[in-house]
Structures are given as C-alpha cells and as structure tokens.
C-alpha positions in Angstrom: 7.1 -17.3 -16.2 9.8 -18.4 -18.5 9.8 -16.6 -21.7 7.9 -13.8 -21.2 9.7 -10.1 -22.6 10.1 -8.0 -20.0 8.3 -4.9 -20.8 7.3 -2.3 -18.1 3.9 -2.3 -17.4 1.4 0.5 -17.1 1.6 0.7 -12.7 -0.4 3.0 -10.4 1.1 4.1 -7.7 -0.5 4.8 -4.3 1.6 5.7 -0.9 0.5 7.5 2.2 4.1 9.2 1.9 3.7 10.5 -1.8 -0.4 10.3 -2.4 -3.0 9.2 0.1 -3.1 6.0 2.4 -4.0 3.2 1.4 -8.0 3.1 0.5 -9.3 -0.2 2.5 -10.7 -1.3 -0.4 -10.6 -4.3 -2.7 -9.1 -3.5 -6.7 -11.6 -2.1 -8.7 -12.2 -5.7 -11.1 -14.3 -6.4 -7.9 -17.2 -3.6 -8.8 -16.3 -4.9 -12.5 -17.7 -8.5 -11.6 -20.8 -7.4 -9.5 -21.9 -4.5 -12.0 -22.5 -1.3 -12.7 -26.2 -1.7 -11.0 -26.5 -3.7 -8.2 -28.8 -4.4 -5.7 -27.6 -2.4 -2.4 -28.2 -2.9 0.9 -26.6 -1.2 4.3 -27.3 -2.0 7.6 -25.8 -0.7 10.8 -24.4 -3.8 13.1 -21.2 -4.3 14.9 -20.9 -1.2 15.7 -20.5 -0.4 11.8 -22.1 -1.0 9.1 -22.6 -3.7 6.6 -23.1 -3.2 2.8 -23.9 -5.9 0.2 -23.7 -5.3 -3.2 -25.9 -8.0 -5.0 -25.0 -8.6 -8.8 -26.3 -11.6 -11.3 -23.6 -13.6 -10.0 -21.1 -11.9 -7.8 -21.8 -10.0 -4.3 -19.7 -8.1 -2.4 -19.6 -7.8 1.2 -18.1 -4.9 2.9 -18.5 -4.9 7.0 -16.2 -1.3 8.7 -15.7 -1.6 11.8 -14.9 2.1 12.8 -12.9 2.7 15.8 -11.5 -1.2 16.1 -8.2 0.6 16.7 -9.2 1.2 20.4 -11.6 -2.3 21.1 -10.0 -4.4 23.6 -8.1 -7.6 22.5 -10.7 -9.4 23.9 -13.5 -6.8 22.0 -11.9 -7.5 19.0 -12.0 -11.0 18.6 -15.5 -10.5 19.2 -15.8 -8.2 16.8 -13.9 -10.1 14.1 -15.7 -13.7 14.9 -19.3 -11.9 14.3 -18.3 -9.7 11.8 -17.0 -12.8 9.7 -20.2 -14.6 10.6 -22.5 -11.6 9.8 -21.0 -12.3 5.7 -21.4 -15.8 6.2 -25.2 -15.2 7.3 -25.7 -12.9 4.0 -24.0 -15.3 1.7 -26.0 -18.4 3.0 -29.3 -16.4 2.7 -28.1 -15.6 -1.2 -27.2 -19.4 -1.8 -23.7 -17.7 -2.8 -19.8 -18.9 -1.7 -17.1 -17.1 -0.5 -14.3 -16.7 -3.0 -12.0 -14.2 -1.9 -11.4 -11.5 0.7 -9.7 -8.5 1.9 -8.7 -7.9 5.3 -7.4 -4.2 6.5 -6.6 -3.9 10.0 -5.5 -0.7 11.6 -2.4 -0.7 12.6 -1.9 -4.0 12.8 1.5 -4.7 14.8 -0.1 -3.0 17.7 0.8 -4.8 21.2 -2.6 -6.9 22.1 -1.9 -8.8 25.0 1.2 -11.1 26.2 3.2 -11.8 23.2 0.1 -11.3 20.8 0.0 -8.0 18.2 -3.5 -7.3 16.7 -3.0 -9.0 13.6 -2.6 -12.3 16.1 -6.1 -11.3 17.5 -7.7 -10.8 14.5 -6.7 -14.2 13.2 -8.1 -16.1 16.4 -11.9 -14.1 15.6 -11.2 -15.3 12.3 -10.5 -18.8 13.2 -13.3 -19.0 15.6 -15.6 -18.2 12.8 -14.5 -20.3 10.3 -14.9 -23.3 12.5 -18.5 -22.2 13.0 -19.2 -21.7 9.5 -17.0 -24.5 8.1 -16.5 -26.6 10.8 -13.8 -29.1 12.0 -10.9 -27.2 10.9 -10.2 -30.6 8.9 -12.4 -29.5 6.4 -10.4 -26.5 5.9 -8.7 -28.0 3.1 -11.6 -27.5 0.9 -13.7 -24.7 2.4 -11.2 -21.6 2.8 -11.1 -18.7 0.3 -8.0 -17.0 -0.7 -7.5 -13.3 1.0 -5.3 -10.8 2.1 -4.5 -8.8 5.4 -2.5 -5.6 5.6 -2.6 -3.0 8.1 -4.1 0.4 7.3 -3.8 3.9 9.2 -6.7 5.2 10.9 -8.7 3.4 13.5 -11.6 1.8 11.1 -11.2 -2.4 10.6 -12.6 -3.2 7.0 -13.5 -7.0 6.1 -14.6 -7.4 2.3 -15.8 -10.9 0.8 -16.2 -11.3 -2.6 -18.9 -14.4 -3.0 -20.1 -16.3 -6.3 -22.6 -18.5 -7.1 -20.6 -21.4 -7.2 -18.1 -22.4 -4.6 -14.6 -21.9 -5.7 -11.8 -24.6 -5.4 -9.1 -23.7 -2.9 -5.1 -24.6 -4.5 -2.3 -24.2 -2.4 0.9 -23.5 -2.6 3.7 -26.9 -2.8 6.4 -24.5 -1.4 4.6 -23.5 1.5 3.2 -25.0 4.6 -1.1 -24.1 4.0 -1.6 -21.1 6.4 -4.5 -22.8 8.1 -1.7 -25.0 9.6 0.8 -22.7 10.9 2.4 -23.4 13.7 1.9 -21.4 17.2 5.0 -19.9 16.1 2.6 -16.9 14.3 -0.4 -16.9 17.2 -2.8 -19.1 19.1 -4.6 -19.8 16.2 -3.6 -19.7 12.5 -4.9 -17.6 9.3 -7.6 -19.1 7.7 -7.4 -18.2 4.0 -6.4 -20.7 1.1 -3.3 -19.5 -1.1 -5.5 -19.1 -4.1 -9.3 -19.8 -5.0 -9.7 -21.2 -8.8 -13.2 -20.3 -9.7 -15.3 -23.4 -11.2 -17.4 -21.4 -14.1 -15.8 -19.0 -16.5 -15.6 -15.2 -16.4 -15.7 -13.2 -19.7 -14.8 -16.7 -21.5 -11.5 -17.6 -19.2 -11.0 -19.7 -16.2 -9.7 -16.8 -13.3 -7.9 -17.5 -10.3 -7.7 -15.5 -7.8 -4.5 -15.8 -6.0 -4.1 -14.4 -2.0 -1.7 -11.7 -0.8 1.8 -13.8 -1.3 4.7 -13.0 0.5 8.6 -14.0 0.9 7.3 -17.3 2.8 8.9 -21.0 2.4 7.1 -23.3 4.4 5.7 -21.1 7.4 8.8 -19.0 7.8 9.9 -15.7 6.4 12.8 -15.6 3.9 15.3 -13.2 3.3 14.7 -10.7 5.7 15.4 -6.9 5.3 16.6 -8.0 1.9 13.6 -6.5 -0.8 14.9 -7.4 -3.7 15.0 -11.1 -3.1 12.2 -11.1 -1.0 10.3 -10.2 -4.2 12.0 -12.8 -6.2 10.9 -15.2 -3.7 7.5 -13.8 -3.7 7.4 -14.2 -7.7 8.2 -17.7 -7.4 5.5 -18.4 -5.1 3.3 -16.9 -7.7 4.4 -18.7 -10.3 4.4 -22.4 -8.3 0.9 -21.3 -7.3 0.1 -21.2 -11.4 1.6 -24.5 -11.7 -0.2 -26.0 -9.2 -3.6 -24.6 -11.0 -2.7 -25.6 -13.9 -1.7 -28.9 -12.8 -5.3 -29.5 -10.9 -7.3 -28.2 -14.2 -5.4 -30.7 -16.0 -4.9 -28.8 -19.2 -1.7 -29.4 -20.4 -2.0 -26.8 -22.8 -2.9 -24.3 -20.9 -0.4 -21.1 -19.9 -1.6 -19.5 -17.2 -0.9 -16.2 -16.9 -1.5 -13.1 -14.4 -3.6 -10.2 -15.7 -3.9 -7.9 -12.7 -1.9 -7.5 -9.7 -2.0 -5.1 -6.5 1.7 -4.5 -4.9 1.9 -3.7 -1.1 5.1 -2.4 -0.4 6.1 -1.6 3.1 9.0 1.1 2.1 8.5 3.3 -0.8 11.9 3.8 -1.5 11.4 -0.4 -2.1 9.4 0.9 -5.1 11.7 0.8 -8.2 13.3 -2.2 -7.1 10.2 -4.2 -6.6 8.7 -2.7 -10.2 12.2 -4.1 -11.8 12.0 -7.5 -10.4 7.8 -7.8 -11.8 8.6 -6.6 -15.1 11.2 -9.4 -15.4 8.8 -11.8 -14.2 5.5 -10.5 -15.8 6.4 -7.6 -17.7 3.1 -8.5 -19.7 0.7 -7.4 -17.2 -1.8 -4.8 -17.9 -3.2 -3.8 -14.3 -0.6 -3.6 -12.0 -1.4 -1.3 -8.3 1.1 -0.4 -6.0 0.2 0.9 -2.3 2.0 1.2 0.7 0.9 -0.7 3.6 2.3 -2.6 6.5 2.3 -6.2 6.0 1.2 -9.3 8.6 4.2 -9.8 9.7 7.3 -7.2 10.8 10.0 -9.0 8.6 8.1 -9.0 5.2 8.8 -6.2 3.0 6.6 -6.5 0.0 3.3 -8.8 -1.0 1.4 -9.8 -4.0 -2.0 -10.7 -5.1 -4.0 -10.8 -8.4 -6.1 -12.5 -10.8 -4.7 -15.1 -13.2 -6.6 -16.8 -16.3 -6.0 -20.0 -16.8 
C-alpha cells in the first residue's frame, strides 16, 4: 500500500529445483491457531486417510488422497466430491465453519478427458460438493471459504480446511469476476472458493483476514502472460483492492489493513528475485514471507499470492 518503505523482508525459500518440493501443507500460522495440544484423530477413508486436529477454537482438516495421480477422471471427481464432504461431515459434527483451505493436486495440468486437465476435474468434485453442503450455488455468495490450489509432484491429492467456531464472512475482489461464476471458458464447472474470508471474532486482539491464492487475474481472464514482473504487479494490486474491500465492509475508516504473512508460489525459480523486488516495494514490511515453487491452476500464470491480513 501507499507509503510503506520498502525494506526486504526476512523470506524463506523453498524449490524442488534448489531444496525439496513443495510440502502439501498449509503455512505453519495454521498449527499456531489450533495449538500446541490438540485433540487428534485419524481415520482411514477414501482410500486415504483423514486427520483432524481439534483445538479451543480452530480445527484442521487434512484428507491425502495417495495415488489420485492415476484415479480415473471420472474416479476423481468422486474422490474430490466425498472427500470435500467427508470435512464437511467433521465440521458439522464440531458445530465449526469452514474458513480457509488448501488444495494440492498432483500434477495438475495433466490431460483428463476431452478438453478438461485435472485441475478442471478437481473443480467439478468440488462444485458438486459445495452444492450439497451449501446448496443452490446462489448462496454461494455468502457460504464459500477462501483457498488455494496448486499442483504438487508425486501422485498423493491433499485437501486441508481450516474451520472456526464462527462462520467467516466471504469479501471479494471488485477487479475480478468471483470465481464461483466463471465462465465455461475455465471448465464445466467453476472454482468454488471466495477471494478472501474476514473472520468475525478477533485473533490475538486483531481482526485477520485471510486472503486466497491471488493471481495475475482481471475479471476471469489472465493478464500479462509470460510477463512475471507485471504479472506480480498485477497480482499486488489484487491484494491490495481485496484490503480495500475489507476495510470498506468493516466500515472502520481508520483502520489500515495491512498483510503480516504471505506464502509465494512461483512457477520458475529464476522468477525468484524479480517477484521478491516487486513485494518488497509493495509490502516491504512483512515479517513472514514463504516462497515455494509450484505449478499454478492455470498454464499462463507465473506467480500467486496468499496470506493473512489484520485489519
């Protein structure tokens, strides 16, 4: 945001190239809000297993699908559809809401049918779900959490919710068509997540929202394509019109939101420095800032964001 003196932050970095792959995990604040001793729980379904993590007010839901790489289109969707409705089961037995999740499908550009890639199929399980849990996809508008899907090496799928004990409030993006209403342009069926989910009771004293994986995206198409450096740009003013839109719905006039964790996916390392540059302009206060290469949901996009803001 305007203002701010751009300092490099402290950044971790994290490539299959230079390190390891990508871990299919969430960032770390998400242990943070459940605990250090939770109630666990793992049971074998899916052909997987499911793990919840039950804190005072947080859970975490972590569902691996292990060899989803070589499931059937069909199969998948399947897979995906029950798997989403296995967390939905958990969280409605807890009395607890889905506020965010993560989403890492194996190689997710994979051919899956006529004109369809696996990240196409994975959305229609998704979609099927959601219409069960949350039904007429009119009601979308308010019943969506904000996530993230990238594609991973290996074969395993991994779905993680984070859930509260309140429901969040979903806040979308004004420079971008909702992606629960993308066109057939991008698959059968469209990607249910909401841009960003503002929770509705304080953590650690400050209002947090947690904002989806955000891309070079105006309206429902891609900007900018093969061109990093302003695809981050373009990226960063997503972020920042998503803040203003929070801001704008919590009707503090005040209030300066402002990001204090972020993870980086990056689909070409040597896109590294250039993407660090362009954050540090933007948010060079940042204290928590991940990098990790991963491929993104779609072919053109070179880099996406997500984080936590306090509002």
């Amino acid at each position: 945001m305007p203002g701010r003196r751009a300092v490099m932050p402290k950044i971790t970095v994290t490539t299959p190239i230079a390190l390891a792959p990508l871990a299919p995990l969430p960032p770390s604040w998400v242990d943070a809000l459940v605990g250090s001793s939770p109630d666990i729980s793992t049971t074998n379904a899916l052909d997987g297993t499911v793990e919840v993590r039950t804190g005072a007010n947080f859970t975490h839901v972590a569902i691996t699908i292990p060899d989803a790489h070589g499931l059937s289109p069909d199969r998948l969707h399947e897979h995906v559809r029950d798997a989403y409705l296995s967390v939905a089961a958990t969280l409605n037995a807890q009395r607890r809401h889905p506020v965010r999740f993560w989403n890492f499908v194996p190689q997710i550009h994979t051919p899956s049918g006529p004109g369809l890639d696996r990240y196409m199929v994975f959305n229609g399980g998704r979609f099927a779900a959601c219409e069960h849990w949350h039904g007429s996809p009119n009601d979308f508008d308010h019943t969506l959490a904000s996530a993230s899907g990238v594609g991973v090496l290996g074969r395993a799928l991994a779905i993680h919710c984070l859930a509260a004990n309140n429901a969040g409030e979903p806040v979308e993006n004004p420079r971008q068509v909702p992606a629960y209403k993308y066109s057939r342009r991008y698959g059968p069926r469209p990607p249910c997540f909401a841009r960003a989910t503002q929770l509705t009771r304080p953590v650690h004293g400050a209002w947090w929202l947690l904002v989806a994986g955000t891309a070079s995206i105006r309206g429902e198409l891609t900007v900018h394509a093969d061109d990093v450096d302003a695809q981050t740009v373009e990226t960063l003013d997503n972020l920042d019109a998503l803040l203003a839109a929070a801001e704008t719905r919590r009707g503090a006039s005040d209030a300066v939101a402002r990001f204090t964790s972020l993870r980086v996916y990056i689909v070409r390392p040597d896109d590294l420095d250039v993407v660090r540059e362009r954050i540090a302009e933007r948010h060079g206060d940042v204290p928590d800032i991940e990098c990790a290469q991963a491929e993104l949901c779609r072919g053109d996009l070179l880099v996406e964001i997500e984080g936590i803001a306090e509002l």
